[in-house]
ZAMARGU-4260 file (C-alpha; in steps of 0.2 Angstrom, whole numbers, plus 5000, padded with zeros to 4 digits):
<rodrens>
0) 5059/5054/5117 | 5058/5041/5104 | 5071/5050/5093 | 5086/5051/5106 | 5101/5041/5104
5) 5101/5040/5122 | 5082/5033/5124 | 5080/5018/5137 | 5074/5002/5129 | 5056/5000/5134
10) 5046/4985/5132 | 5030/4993/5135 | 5031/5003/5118 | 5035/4991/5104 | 5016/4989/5095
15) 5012/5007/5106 | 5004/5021/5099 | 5021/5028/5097 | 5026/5015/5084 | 5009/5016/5074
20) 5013/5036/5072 | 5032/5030/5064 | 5020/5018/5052 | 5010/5034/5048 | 5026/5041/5043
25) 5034/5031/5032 | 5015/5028/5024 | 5017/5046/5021 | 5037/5046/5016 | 5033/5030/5004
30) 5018/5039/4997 | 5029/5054/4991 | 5046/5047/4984 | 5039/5035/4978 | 5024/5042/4970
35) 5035/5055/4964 | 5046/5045/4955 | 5036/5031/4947 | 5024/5044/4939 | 5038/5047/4928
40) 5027/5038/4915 | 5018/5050/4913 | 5032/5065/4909 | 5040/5051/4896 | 5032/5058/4880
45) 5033/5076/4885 | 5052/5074/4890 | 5056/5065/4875 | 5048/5076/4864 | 5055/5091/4873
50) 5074/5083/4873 | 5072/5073/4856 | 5079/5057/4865 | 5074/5040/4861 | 5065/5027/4873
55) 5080/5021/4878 | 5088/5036/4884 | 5073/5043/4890 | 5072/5027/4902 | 5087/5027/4907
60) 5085/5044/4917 | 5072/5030/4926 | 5085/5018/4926 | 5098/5030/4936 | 5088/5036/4949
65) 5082/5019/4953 | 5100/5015/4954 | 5105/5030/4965 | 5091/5028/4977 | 5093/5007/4980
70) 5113/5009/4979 | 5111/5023/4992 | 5100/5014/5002 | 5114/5004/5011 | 5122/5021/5016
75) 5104/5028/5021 | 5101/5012/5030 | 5116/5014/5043 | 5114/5031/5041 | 5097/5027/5052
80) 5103/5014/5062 | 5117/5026/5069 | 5109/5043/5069 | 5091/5041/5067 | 5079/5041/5053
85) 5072/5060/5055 | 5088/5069/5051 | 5089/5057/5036 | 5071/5062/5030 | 5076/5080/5031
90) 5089/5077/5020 | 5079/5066/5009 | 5066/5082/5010 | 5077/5094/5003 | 5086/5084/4992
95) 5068/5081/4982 | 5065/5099/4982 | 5080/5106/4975 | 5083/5090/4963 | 5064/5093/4956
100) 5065/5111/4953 | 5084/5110/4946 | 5077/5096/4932 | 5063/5109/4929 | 5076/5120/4922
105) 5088/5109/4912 | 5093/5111/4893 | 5095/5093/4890 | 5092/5077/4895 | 5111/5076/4900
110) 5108/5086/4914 | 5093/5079/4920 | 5100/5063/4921 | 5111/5073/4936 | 5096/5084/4943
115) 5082/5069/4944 | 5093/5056/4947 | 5102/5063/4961 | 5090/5075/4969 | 5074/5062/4968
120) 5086/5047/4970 | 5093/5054/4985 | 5076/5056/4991 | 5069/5040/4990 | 5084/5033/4998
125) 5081/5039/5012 | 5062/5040/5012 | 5061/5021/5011 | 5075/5008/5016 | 5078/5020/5034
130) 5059/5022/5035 | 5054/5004/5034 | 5070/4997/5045 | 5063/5009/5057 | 5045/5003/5056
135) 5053/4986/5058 | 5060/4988/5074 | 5046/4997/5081 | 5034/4979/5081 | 5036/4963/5087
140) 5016/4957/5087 | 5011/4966/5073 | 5026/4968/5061 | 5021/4960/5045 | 5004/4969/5048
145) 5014/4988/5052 | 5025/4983/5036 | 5011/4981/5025 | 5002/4996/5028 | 5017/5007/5031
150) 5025/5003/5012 | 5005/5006/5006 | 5009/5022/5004 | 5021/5017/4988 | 5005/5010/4980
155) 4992/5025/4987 | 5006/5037/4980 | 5008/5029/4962 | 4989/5027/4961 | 4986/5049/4965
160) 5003/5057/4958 | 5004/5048/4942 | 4986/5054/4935 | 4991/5070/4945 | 5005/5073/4935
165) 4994/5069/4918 | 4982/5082/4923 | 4997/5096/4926 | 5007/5090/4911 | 4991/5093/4899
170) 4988/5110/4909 | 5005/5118/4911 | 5017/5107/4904 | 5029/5094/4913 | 5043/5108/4918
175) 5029/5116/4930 | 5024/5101/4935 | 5038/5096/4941 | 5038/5111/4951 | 5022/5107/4960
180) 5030/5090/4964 | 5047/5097/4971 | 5037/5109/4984 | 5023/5099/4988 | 5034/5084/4992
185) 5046/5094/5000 | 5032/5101/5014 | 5025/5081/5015 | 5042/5075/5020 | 5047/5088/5034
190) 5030/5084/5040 | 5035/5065/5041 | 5051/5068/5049 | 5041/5075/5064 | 5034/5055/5065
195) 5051/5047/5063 | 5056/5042/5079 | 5073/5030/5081 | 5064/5013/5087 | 5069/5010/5107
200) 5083/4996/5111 | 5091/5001/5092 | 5103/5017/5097 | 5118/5012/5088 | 5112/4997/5081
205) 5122/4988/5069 | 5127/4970/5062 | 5143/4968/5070 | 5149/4961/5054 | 5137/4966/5037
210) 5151/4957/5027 | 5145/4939/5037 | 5128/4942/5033 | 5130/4947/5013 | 5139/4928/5014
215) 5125/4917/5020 | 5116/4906/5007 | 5098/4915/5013 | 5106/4932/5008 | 5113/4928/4992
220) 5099/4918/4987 | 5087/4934/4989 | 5100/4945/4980 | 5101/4936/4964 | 5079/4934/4965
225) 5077/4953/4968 | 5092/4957/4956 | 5082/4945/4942 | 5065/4952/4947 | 5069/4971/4947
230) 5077/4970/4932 | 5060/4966/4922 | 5048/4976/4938 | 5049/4994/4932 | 5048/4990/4914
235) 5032/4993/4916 | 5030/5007/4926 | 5039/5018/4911 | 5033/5008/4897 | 5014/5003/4899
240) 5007/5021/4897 | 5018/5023/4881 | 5012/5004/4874 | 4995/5011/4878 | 4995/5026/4867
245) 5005/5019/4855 | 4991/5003/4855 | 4975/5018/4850 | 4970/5021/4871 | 4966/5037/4875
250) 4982/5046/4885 | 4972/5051/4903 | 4965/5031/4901 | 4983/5026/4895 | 4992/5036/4912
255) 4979/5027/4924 | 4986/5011/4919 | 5003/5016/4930 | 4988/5021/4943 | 4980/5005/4943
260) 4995/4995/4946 | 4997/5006/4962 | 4978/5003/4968 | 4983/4985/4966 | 4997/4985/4975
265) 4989/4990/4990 | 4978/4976/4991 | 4993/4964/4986 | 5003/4974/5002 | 4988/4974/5015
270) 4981/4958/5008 | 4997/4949/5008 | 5005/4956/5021 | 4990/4950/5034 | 4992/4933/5027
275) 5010/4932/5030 | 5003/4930/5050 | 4996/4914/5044 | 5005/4907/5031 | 5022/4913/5031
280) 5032/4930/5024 | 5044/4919/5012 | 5030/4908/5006 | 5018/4922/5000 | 5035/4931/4994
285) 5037/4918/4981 | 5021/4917/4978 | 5020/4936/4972 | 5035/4934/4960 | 5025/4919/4952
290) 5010/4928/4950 | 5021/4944/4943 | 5028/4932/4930 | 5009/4925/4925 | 5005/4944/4921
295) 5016/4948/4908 | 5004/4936/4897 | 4992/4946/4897 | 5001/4960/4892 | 5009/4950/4880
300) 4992/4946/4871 | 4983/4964/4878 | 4987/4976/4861 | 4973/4987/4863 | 4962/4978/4874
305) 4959/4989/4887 | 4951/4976/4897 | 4965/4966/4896 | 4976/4980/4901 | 4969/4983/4914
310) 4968/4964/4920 | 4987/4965/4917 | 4989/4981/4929 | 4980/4974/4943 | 4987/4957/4943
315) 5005/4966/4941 | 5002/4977/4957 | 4996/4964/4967 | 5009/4952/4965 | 5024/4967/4966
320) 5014/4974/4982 | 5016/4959/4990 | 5034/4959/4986 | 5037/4975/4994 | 5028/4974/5009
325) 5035/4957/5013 | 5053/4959/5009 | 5058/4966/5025 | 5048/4956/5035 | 5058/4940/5026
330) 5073/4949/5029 | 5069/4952/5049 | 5065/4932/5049 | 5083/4927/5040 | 5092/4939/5048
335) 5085/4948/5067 | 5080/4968/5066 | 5098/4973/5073 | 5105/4983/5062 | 5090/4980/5050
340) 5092/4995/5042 | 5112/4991/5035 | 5106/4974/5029 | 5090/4980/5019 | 5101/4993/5011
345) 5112/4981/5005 | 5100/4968/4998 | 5091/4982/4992 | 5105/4985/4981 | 5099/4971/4969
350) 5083/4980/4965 | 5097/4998/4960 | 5108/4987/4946 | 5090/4977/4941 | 5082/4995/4937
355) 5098/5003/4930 | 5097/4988/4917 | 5080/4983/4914 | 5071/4999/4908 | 5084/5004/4895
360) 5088/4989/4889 | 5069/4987/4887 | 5068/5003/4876 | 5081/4997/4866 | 5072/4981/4861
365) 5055/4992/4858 | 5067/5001/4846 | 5075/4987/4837 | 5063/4974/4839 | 5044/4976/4848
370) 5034/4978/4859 | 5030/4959/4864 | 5048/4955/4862 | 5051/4967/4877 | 5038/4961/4886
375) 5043/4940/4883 | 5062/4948/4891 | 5053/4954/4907 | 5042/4941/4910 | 5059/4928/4906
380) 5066/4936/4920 | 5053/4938/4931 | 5052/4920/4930 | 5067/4915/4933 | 5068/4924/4948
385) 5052/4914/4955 | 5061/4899/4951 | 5080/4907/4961 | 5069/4914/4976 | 5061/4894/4978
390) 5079/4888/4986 | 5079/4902/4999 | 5080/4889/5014 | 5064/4886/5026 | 5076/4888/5040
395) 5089/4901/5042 | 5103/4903/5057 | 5106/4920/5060 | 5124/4925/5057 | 5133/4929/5075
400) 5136/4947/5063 | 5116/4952/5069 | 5115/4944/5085 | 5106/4953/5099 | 5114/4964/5109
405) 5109/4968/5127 | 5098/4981/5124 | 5088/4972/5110 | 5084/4960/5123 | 5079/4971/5134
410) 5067/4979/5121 | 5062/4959/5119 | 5068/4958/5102 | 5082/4943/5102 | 5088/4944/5082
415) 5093/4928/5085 | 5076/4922/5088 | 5063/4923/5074 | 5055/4941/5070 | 5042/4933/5063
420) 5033/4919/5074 | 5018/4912/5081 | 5011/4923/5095 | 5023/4937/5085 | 5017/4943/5068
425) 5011/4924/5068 | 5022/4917/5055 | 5021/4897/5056 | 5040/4891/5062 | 5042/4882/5047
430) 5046/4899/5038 | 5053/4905/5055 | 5073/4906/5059 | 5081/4893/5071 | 5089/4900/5087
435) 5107/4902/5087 | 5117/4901/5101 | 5122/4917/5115 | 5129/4931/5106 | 5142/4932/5120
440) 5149/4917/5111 | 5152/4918/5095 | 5150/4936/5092
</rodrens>
């Protein structure tokens, strides 16, 4: 069985059947953390109005669970690489459940910043960075593609939960709904565990030395783009339904904004992610963070406009769904699929500290200053992370750290070689890494 720490490296099932049943699961663990989680626009007025908190502290119970969940995922990450991904689900599973249903219950916004931010923090943690490694590990041909569709689920999730939630929150208030969410993800997730199977050639897997690889110039580079970009990426998702409303538009058109940006993702991650076999991961990577920093001018100059709102949404989305789905796929090119899970926990740590500071921070300049001036600090940033993520090198040398063992060559899947490569996921070699020498040498 695929799940066994024991299970013999087999050639025959990377790009199998197998592996397309893990990509059904993590599309299903992505869809629920994560649709879960950036609905919360749509609970923001009814919290704050229930707790008598201001944007900025409302946010930040945002700001901590993206913090918890990316700051987790390095634990998560080896977590996976060691024991598997399905036990990790399970906890993830129950974690969401009792974390949702504890914050239905809480006095104060205080303790929800415990109940929400560890239970669905903990949740997405180890619904995404495990589940995505994993995928990772599972394709050589058809990795970008797998990627891509697998981490749709973020953008098919934000797209249903968020006007979900809408529609309970008007009905039966946002306490309830988060009931429904806590059991109804809780049953999705145990379901998705049954798909996670550890990828063959991986038992054990791990960078020999995560420490080398956090030193390279590729890594740090990445770090300091995604830290820059994730601290202006969820403004949105918790301040464009409140903008909305505040802006005259109705609330059910107003929560279908977060939606939108979701729906437009998908195409960015599906679209983007089939055209990383032609034209290169890193290249259509930057590209998105460009095209995420163009779409803050339109809702810089949107007010009302529903129109332009909308323009704004779907630009938005595709540009930060092409970020997602080709992340780890850039991360596989840089640095092999050994240990895949470690090393994407760690860079994902950028995206935690960005979301810790970017949401409050924004609510604090919506209160003190404006709207626009919030949105002029996001796009800033988003900018300048285009700009950092431009000198991530063309060629990388993987660090001896995520050389291939023996049994990742047996699975034919050389770390040291490119993950992403003509006849592979058909990456040009000008975006692909240069062979390093045996790992028996410098390893």
């Amino acid at each position: 069985m695929g799940g066994g720490p024991g299970h013999a490296p087999a050639e025959h099932e990377l790009d199998s059947a197998r592996a397309w049943i893990v990509v059904a699961a993590c599309f299903a663990s992505t869809f629920v953390v994560f649709g879960i989680v950036y609905s919360f626009g749509a609970f923001f007025d009814s919290m704050a109005a229930d707790f008598g908190t201001g944007k900025g502290a409302t946010a930040l119970m945002f700001s901590i669970t993206t913090a918890w969940y990316f700051g987790l995922g390095l634990v998560s990450g080896k977590a996976a690489d060691r024991y598997g991904p399905r036990p990790v689900l399970v906890v993830g599973a129950l974690c969401l459940g009792a974390g949702l249903l504890i914050t239905s219950q809480v006095p104060n916004i205080w303790w929800g910043y415990v109940t929400y931010g560890l239970g669905a923090g903990t949740a997405v943690a180890c619904g995404y960075v495990p589940m995505v490694a994993v995928v990772g590990g599972w394709f050589e041909r058809r990795r970008t593609l797998a990627l891509g569709i697998a981490v749709a689920g973020i953008g098919f999730g934000t797209l249903l939960c968020a006007p979900l939630a809408s529609v309970l929150i008007d009905a039966h208030g946002w306490r309830t709904a988060y009931v429904v969410f806590g059991i109804g993800g809780t049953l999705v997730l145990l379901l998705a565990a049954l798909g996670a199977h550890r990828p063959p050639g991986h038992a054990g897997s791990a960078p020999a030395n995560l420490r080398h690889v956090v030193r390279q110039r590729p890594f740090v580079v990445f770090y300091v783009g995604a830290l820059l970009g994730s601290t202006a990426l969820f403004v949105p998702f918790v301040f464009i339904k409140v903008y909305a409303t505040d802006q005259g538009v109705d609330t059910r058109l107003a929560a279908t904004l977060v939606g939108l940006i979701g729906a437009s993702s998908i195409v960015g991650r599906l679209g983007l992610g089939a055209l990383g076999a032609r034209y290169g991961s890193l290249r259509l990577m930057q590209a998105s963070f460009g095209m995420m920093a163009v779409s803050y001018l339109l809702w810089l100059f949107a007010g009302g406009n529903v129109a332009m709102l909308v323009a704004f949404t779907i630009v938005m989305g595709f540009g930060y769904g092409g970020f997602i789905a080709l992340s780890p796929a850039v991360v596989a090119v840089l640095f092999g699929t050994v240990g895949m899970g470690a090393i994407l926990g760690a860079a994902y740590t950028a995206a935690g500290i960005g979301g810790l500071i970017g949401p409050p921070v924004a609510g604090e300049i919506i209160d003190r200053i404006s709207y626009e001036a919030a949105i002029v600090f996001a796009m800033v940033l988003t900018a300048l992370s285009t700009i950092v993520l431009m000198f991530i090198p063309n060629r990388s040398t993987p660090p001896p750290a995520v050389a291939a063992g023996p049994a990742d060559r047996l699975a034919g899947r050389d770390a040291g070689r490119p993950a992403d490569r003509p006849g592979g996921d058909g990456v040009p070699t000008d975006d692909a890494a240069a062979p390093v020498e045996p790992a028996g040498r410098d390893a």
